[in-house]
mmJSON file of the N, C-alpha and C atoms, coordinates in Angstrom:
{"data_MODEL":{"atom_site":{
"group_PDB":["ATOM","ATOM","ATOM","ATOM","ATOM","ATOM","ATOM","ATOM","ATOM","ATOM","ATOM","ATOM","ATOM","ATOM","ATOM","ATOM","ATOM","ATOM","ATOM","ATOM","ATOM","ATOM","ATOM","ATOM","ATOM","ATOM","ATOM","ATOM","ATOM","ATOM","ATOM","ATOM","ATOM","ATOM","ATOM","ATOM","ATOM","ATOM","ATOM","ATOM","ATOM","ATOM","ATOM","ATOM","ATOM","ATOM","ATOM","ATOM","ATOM","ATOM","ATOM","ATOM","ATOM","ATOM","ATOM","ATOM","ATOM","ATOM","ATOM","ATOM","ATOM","ATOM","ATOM","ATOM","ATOM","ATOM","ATOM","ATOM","ATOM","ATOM","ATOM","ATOM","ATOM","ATOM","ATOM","ATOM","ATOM","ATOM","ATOM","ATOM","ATOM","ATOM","ATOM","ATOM","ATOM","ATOM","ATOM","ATOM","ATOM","ATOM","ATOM","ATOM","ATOM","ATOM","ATOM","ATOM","ATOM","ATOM","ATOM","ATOM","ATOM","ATOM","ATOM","ATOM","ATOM","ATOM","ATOM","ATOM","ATOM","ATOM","ATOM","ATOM","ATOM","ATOM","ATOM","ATOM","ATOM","ATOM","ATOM","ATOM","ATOM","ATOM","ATOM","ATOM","ATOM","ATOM","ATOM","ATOM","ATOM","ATOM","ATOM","ATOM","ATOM","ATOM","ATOM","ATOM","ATOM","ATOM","ATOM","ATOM","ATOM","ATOM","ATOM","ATOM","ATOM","ATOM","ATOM","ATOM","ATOM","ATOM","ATOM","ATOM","ATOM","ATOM","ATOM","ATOM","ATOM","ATOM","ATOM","ATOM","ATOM","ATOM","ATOM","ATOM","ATOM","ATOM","ATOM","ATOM","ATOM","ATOM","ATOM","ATOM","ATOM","ATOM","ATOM","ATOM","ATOM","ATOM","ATOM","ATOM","ATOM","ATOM","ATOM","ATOM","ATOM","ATOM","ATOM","ATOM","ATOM","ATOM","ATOM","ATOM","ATOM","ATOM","ATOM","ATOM","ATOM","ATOM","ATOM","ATOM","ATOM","ATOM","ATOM","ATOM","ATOM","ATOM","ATOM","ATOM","ATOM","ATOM","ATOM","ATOM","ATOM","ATOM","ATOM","ATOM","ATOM","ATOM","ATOM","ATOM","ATOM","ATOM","ATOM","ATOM","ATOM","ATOM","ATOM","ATOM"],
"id":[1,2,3,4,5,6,7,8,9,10,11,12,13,14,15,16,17,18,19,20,21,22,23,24,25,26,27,28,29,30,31,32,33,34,35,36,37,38,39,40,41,42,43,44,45,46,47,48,49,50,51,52,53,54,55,56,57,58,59,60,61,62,63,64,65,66,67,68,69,70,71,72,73,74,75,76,77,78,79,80,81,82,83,84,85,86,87,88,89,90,91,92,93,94,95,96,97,98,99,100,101,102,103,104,105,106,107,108,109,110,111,112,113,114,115,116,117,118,119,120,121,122,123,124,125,126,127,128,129,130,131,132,133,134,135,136,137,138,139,140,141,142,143,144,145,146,147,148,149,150,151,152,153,154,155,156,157,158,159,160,161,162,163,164,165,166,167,168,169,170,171,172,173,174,175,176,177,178,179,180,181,182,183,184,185,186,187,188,189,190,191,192,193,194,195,196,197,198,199,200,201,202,203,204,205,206,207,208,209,210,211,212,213,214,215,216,217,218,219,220,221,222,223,224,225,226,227,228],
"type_symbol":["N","C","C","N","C","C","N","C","C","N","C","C","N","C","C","N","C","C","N","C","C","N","C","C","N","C","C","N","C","C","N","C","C","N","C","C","N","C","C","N","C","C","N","C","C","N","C","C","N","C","C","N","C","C","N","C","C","N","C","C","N","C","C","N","C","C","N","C","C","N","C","C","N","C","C","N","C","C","N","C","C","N","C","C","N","C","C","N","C","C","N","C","C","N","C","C","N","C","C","N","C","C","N","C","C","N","C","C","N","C","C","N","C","C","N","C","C","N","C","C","N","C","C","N","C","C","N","C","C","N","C","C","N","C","C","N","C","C","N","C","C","N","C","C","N","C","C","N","C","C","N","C","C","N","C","C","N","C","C","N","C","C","N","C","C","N","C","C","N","C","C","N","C","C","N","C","C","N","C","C","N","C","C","N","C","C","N","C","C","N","C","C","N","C","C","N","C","C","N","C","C","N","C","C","N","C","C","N","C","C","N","C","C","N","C","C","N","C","C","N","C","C","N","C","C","N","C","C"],
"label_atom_id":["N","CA","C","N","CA","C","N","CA","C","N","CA","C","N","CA","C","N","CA","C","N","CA","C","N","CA","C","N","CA","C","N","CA","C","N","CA","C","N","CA","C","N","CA","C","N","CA","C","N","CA","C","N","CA","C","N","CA","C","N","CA","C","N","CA","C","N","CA","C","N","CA","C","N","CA","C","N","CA","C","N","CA","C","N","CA","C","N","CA","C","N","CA","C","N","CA","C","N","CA","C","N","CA","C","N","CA","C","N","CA","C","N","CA","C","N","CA","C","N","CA","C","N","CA","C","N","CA","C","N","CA","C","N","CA","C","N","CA","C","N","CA","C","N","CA","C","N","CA","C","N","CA","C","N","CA","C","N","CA","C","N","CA","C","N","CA","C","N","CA","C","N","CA","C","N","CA","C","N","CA","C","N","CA","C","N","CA","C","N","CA","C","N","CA","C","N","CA","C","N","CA","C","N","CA","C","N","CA","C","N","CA","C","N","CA","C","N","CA","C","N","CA","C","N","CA","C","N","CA","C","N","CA","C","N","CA","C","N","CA","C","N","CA","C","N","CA","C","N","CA","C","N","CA","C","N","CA","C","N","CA","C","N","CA","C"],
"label_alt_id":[null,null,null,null,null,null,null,null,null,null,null,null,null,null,null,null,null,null,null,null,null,null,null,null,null,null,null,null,null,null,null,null,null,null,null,null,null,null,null,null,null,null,null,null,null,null,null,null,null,null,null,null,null,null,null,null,null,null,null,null,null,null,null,null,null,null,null,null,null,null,null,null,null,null,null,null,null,null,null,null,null,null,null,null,null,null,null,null,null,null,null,null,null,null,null,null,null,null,null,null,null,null,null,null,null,null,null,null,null,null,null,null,null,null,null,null,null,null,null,null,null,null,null,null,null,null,null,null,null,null,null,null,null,null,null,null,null,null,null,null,null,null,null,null,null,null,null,null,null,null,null,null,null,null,null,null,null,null,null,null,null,null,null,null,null,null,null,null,null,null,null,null,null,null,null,null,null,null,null,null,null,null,null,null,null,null,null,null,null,null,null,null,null,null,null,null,null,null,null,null,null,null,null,null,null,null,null,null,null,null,null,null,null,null,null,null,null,null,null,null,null,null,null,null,null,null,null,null],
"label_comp_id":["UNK","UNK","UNK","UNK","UNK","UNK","UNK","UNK","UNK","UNK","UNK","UNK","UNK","UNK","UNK","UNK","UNK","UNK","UNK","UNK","UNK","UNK","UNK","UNK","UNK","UNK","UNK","UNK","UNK","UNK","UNK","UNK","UNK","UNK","UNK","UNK","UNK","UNK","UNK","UNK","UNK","UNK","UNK","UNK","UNK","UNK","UNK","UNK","UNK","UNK","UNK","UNK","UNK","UNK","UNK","UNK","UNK","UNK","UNK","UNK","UNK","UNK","UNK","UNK","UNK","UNK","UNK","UNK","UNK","UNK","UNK","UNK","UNK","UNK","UNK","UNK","UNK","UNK","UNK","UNK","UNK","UNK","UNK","UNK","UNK","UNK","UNK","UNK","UNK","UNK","UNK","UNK","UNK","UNK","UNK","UNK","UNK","UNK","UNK","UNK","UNK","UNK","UNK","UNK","UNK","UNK","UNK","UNK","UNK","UNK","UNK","UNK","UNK","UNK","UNK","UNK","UNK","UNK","UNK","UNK","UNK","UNK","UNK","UNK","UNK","UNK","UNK","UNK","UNK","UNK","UNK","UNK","UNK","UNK","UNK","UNK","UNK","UNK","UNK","UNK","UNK","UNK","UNK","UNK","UNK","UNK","UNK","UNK","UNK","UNK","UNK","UNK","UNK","UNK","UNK","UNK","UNK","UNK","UNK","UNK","UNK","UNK","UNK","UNK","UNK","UNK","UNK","UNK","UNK","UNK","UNK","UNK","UNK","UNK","UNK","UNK","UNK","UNK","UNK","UNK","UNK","UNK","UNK","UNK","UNK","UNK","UNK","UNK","UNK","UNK","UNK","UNK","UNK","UNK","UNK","UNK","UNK","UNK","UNK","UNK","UNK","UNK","UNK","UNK","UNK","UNK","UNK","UNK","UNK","UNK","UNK","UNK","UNK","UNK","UNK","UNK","UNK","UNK","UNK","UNK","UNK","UNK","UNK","UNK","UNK","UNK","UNK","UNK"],
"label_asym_id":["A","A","A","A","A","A","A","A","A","A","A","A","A","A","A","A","A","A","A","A","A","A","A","A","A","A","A","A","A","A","A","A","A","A","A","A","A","A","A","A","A","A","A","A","A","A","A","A","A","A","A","A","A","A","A","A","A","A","A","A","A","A","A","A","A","A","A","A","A","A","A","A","A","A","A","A","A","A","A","A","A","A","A","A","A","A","A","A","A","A","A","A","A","A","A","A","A","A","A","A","A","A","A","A","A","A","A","A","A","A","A","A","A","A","A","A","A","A","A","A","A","A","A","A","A","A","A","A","A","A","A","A","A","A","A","A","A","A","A","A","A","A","A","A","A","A","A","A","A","A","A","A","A","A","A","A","A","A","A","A","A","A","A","A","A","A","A","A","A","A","A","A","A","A","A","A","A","A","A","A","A","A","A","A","A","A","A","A","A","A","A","A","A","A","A","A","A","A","A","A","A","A","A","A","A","A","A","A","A","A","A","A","A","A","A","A","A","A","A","A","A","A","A","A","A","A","A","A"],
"label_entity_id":["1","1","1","1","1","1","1","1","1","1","1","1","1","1","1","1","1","1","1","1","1","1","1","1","1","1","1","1","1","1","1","1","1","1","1","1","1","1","1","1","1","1","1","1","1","1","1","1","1","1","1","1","1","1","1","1","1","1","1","1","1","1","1","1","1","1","1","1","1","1","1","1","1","1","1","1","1","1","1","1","1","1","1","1","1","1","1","1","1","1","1","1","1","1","1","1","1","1","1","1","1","1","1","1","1","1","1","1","1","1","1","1","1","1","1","1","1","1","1","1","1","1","1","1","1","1","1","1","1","1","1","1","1","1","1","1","1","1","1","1","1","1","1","1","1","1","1","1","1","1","1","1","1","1","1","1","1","1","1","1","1","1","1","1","1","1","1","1","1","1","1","1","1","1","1","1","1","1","1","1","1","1","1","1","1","1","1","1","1","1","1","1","1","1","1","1","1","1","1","1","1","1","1","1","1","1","1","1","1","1","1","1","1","1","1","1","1","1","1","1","1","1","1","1","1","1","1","1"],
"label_seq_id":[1,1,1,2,2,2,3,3,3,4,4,4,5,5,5,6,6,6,7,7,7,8,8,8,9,9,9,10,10,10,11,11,11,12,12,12,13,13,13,14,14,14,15,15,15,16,16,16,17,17,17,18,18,18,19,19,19,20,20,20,21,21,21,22,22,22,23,23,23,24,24,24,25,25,25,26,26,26,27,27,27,28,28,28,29,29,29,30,30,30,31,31,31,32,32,32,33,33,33,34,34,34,35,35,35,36,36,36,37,37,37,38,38,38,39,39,39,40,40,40,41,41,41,42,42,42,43,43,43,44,44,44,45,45,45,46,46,46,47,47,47,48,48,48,49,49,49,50,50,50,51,51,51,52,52,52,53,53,53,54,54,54,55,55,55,56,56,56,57,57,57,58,58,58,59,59,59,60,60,60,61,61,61,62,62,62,63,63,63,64,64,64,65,65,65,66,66,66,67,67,67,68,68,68,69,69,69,70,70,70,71,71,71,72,72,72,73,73,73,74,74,74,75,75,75,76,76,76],
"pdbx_PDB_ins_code":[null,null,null,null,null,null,null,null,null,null,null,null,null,null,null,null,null,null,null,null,null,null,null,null,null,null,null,null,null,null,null,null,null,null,null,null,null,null,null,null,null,null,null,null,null,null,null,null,null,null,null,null,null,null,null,null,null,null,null,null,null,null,null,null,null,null,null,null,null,null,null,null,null,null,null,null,null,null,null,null,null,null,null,null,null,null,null,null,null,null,null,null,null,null,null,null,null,null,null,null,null,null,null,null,null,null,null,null,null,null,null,null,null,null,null,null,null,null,null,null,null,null,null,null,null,null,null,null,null,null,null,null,null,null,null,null,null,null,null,null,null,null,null,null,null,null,null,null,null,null,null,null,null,null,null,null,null,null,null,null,null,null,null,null,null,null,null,null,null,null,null,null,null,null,null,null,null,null,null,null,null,null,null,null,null,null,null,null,null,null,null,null,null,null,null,null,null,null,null,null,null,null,null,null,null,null,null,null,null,null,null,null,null,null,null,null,null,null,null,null,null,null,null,null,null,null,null,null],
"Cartn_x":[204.759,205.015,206.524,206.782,208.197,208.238,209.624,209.411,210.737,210.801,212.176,213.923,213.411,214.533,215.332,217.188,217.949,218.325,218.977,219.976,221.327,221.19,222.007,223.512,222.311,223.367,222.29,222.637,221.641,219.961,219.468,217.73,217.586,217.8,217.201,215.704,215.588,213.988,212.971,211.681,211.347,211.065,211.011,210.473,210.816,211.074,211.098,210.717,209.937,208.631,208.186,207.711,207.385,205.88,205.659,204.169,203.181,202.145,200.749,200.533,199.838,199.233,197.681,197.97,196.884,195.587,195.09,193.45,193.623,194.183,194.604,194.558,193.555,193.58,193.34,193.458,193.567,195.051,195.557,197.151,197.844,198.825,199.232,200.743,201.287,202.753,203.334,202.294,202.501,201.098,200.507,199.811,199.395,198.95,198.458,199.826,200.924,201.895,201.525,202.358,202.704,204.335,204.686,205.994,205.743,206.644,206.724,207.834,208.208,209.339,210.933,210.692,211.981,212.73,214.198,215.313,214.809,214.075,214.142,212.985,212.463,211.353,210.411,209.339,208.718,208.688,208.63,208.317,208.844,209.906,209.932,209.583,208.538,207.887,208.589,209.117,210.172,208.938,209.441,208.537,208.998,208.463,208.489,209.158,209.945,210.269,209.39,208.574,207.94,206.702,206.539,204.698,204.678,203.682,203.743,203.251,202.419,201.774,202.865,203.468,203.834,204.421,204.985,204.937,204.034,202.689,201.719,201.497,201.507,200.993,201.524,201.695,202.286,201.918,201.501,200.537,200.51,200.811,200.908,199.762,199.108,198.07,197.909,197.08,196.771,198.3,198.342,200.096,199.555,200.354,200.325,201.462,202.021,202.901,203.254,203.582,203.697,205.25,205.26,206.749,208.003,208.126,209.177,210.067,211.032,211.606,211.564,211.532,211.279,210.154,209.48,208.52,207.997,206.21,206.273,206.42,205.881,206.106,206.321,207.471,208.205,207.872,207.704,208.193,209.377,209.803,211.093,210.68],
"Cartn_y":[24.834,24.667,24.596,25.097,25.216,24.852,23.533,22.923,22.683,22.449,22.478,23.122,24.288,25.22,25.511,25.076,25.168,26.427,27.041,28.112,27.773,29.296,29.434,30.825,31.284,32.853,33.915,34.999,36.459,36.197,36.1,36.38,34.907,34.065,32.56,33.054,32.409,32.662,31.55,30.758,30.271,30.667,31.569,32.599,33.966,34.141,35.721,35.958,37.123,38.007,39.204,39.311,40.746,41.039,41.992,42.222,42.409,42.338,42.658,43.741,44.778,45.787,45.423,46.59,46.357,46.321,45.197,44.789,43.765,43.647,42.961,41.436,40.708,39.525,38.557,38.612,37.781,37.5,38.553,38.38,37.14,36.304,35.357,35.563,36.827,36.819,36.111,36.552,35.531,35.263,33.552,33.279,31.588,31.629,29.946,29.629,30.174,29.386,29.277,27.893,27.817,27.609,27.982,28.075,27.484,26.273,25.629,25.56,25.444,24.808,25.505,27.1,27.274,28.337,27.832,28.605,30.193,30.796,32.15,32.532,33.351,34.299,33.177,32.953,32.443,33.044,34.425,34.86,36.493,36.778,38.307,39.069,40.159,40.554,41.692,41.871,43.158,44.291,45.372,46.176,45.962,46.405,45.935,47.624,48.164,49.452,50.163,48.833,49.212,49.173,49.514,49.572,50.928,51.738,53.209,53.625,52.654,52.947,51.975,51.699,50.792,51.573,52.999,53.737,53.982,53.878,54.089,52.576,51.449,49.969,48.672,48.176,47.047,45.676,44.292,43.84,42.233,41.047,39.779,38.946,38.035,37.308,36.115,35.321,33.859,33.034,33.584,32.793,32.323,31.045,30.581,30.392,31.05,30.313,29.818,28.666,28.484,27.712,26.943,27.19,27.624,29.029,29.582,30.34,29.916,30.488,32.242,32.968,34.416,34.986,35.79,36.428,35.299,35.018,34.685,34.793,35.962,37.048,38.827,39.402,40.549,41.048,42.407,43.125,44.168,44.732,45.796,47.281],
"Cartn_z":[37.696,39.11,39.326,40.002,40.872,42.133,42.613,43.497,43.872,45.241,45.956,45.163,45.077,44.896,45.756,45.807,46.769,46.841,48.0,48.103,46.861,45.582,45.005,45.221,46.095,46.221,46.319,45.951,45.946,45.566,45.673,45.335,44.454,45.732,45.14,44.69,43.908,43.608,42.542,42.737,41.721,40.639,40.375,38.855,39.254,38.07,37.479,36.194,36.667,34.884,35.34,34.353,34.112,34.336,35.041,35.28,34.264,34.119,33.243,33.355,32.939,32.929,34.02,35.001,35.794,35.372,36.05,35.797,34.323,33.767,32.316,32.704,33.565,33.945,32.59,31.506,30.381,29.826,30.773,30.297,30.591,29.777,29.754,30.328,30.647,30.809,31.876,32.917,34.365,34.794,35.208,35.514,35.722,36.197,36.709,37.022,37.8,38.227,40.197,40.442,42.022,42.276,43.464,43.544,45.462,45.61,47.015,47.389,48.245,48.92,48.613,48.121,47.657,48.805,48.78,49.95,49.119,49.083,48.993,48.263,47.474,47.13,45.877,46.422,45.23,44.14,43.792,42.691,42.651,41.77,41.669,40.325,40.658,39.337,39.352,37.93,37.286,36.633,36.615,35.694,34.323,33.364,32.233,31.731,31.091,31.024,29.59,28.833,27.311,27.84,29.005,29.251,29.757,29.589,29.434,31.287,31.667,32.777,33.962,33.857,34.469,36.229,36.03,37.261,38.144,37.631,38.396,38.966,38.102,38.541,38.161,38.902,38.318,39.088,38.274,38.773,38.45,39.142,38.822,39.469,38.73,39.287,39.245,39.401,39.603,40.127,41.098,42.118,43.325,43.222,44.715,45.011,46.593,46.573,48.449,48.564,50.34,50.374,51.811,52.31,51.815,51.785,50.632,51.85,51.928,53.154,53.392,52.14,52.265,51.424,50.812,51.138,49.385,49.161,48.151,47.348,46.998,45.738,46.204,45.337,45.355,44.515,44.272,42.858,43.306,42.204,42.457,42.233],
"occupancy":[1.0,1.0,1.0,1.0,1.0,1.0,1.0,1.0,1.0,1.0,1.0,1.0,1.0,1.0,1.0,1.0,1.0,1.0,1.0,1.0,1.0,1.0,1.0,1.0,1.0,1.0,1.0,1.0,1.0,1.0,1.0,1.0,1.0,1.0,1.0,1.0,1.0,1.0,1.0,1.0,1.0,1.0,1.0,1.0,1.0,1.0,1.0,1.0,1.0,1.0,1.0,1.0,1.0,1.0,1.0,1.0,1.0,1.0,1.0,1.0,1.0,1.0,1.0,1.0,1.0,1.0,1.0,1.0,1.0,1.0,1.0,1.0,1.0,1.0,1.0,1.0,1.0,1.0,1.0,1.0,1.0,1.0,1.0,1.0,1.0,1.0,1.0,1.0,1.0,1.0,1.0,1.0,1.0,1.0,1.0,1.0,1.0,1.0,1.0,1.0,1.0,1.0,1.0,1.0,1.0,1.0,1.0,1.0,1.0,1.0,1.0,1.0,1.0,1.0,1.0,1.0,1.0,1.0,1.0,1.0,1.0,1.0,1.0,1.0,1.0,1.0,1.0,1.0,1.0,1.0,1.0,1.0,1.0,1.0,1.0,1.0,1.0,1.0,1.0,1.0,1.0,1.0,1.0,1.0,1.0,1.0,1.0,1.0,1.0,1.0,1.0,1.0,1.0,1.0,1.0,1.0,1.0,1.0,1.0,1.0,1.0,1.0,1.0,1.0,1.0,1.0,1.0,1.0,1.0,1.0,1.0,1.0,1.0,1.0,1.0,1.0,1.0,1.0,1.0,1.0,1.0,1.0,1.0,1.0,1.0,1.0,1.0,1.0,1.0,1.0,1.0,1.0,1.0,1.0,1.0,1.0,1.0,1.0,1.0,1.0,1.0,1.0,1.0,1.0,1.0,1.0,1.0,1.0,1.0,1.0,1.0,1.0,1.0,1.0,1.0,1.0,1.0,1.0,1.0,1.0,1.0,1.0,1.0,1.0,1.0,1.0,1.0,1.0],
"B_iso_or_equiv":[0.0,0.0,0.0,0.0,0.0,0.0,0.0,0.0,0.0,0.0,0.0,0.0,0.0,0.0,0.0,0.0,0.0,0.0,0.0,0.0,0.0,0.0,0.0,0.0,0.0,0.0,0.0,0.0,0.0,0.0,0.0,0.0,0.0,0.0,0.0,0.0,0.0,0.0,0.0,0.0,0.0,0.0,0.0,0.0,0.0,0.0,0.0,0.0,0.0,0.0,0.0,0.0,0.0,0.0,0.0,0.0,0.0,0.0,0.0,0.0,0.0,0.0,0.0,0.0,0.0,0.0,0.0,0.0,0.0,0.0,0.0,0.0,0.0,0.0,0.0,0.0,0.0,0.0,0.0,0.0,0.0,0.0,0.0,0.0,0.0,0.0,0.0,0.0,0.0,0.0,0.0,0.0,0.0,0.0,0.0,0.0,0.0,0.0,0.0,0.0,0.0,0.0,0.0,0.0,0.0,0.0,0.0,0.0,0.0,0.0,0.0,0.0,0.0,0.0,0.0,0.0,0.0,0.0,0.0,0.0,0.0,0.0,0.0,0.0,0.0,0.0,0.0,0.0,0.0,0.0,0.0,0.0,0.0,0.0,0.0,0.0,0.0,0.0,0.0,0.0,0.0,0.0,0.0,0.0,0.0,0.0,0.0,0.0,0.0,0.0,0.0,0.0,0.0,0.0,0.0,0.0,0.0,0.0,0.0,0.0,0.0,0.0,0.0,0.0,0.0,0.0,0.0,0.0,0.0,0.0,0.0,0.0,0.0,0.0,0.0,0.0,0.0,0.0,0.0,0.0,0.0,0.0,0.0,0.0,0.0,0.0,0.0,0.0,0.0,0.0,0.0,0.0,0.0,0.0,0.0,0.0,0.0,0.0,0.0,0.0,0.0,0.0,0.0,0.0,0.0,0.0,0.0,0.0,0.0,0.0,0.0,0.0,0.0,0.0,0.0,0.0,0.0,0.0,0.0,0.0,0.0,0.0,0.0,0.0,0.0,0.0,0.0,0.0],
"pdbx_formal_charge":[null,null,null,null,null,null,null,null,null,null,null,null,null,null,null,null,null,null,null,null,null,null,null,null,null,null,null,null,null,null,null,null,null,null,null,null,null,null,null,null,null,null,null,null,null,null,null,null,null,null,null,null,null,null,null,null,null,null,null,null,null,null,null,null,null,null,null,null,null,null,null,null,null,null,null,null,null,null,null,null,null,null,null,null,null,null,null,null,null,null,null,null,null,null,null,null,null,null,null,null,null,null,null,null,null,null,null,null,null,null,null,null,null,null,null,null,null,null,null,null,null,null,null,null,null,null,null,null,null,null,null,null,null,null,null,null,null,null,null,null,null,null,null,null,null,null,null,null,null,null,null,null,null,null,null,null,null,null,null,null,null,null,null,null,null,null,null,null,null,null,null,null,null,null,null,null,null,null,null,null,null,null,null,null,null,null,null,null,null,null,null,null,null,null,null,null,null,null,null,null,null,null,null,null,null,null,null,null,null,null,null,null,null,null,null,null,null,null,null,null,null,null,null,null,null,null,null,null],
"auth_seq_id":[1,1,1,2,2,2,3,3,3,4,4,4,5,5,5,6,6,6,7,7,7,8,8,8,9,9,9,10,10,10,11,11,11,12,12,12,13,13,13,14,14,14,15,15,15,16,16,16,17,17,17,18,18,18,19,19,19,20,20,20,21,21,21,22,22,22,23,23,23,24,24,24,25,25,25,26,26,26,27,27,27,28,28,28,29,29,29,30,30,30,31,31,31,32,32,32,33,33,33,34,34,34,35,35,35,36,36,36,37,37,37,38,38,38,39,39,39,40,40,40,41,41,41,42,42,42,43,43,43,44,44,44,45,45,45,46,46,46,47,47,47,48,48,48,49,49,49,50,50,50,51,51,51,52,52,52,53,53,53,54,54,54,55,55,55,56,56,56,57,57,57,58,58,58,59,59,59,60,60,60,61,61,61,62,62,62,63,63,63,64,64,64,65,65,65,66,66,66,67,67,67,68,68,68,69,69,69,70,70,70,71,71,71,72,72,72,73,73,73,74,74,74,75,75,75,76,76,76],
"auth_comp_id":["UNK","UNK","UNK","UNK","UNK","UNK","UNK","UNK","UNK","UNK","UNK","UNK","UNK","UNK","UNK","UNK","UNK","UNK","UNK","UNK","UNK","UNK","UNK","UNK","UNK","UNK","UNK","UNK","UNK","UNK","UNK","UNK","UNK","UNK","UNK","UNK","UNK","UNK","UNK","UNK","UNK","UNK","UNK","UNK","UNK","UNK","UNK","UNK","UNK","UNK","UNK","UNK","UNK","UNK","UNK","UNK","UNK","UNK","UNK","UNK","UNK","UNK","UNK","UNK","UNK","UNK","UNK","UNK","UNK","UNK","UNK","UNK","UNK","UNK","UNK","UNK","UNK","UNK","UNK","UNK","UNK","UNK","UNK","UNK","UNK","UNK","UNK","UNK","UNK","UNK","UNK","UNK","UNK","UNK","UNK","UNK","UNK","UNK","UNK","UNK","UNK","UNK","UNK","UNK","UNK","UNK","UNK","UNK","UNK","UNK","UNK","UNK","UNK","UNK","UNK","UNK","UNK","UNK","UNK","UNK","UNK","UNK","UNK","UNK","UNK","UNK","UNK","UNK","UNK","UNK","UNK","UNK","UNK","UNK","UNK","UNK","UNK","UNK","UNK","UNK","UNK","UNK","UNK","UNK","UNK","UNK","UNK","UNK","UNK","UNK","UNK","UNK","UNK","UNK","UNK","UNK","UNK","UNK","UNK","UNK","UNK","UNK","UNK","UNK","UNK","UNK","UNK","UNK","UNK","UNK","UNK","UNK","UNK","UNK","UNK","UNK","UNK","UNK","UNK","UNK","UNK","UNK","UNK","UNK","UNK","UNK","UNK","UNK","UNK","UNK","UNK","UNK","UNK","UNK","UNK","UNK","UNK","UNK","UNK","UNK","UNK","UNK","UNK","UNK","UNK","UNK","UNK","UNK","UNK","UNK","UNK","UNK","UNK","UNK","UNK","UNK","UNK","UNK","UNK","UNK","UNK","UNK","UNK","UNK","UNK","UNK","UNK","UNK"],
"auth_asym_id":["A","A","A","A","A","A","A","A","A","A","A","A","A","A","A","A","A","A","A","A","A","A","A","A","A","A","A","A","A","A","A","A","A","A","A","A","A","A","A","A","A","A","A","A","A","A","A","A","A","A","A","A","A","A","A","A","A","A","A","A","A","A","A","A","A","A","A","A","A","A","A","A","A","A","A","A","A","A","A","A","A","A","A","A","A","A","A","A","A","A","A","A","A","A","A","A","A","A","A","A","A","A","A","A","A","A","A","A","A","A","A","A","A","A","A","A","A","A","A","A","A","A","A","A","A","A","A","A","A","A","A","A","A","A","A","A","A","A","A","A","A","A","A","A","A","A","A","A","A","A","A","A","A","A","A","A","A","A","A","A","A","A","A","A","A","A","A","A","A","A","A","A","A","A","A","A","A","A","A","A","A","A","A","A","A","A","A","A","A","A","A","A","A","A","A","A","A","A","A","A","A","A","A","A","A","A","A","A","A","A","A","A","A","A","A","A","A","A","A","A","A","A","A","A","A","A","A","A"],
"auth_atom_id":["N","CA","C","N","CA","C","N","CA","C","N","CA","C","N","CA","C","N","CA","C","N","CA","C","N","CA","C","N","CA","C","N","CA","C","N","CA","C","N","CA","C","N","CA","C","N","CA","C","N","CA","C","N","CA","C","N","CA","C","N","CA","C","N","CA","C","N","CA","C","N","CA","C","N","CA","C","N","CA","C","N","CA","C","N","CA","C","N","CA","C","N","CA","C","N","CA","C","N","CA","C","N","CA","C","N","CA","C","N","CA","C","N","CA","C","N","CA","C","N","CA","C","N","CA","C","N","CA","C","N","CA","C","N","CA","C","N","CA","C","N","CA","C","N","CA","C","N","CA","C","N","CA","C","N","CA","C","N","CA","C","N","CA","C","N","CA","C","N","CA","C","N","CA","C","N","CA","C","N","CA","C","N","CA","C","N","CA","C","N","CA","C","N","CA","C","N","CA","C","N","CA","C","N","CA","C","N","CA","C","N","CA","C","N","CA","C","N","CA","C","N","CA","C","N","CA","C","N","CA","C","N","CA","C","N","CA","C","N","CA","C","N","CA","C","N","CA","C","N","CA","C","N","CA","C","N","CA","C","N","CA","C","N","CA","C"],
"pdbx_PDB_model_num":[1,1,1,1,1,1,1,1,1,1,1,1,1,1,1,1,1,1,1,1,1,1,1,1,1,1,1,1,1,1,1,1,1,1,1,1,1,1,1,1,1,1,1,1,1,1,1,1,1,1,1,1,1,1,1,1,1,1,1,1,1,1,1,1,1,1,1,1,1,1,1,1,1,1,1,1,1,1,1,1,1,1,1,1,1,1,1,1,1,1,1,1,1,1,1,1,1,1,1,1,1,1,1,1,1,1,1,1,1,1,1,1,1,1,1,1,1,1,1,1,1,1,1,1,1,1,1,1,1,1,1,1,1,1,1,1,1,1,1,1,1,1,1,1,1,1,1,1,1,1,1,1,1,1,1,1,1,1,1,1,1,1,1,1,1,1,1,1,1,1,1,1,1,1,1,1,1,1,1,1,1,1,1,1,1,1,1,1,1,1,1,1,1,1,1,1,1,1,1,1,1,1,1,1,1,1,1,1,1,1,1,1,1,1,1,1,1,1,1,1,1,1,1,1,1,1,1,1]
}}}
């Protein structure tokens, strides 16, 4: 859990990771996290550049995230 994260500068954010391979809900890379109360993006998911499919999909699950002043979760 991630909780009251201040304004640091460019893309405050509570976490940053790398996506799963879509549908891969056993994946451990990102999951069971919550992210509250932070000056900017609860969560931004990166593509991973060693996953072969990753242009077609890219994919983060089990997130919660609420009063986050900008969007909860992003990917790039």
């Amino acid at each position: 859990m991630v909780a009251s994260v201040e304004e640091t500068g460019v893309d405050t954010t509570g976490y940053t990771a790398f996506h799963h391979r879509c549908g891969d809900y056993k994946s451990v890379i990102f999951q069971n996290n919550i992210a509250h109360s932070v000056s900017g993006y609860g969560a931004i998911i990166f593509r991973n550049a060693s996953e072969p499919d990753n242009g077609v999909c890219i994919e983060a699950s089990k997130f919660i995230a609420y009063k986050n002043r900008l969007a909860g979760i992003v990917s790039n």
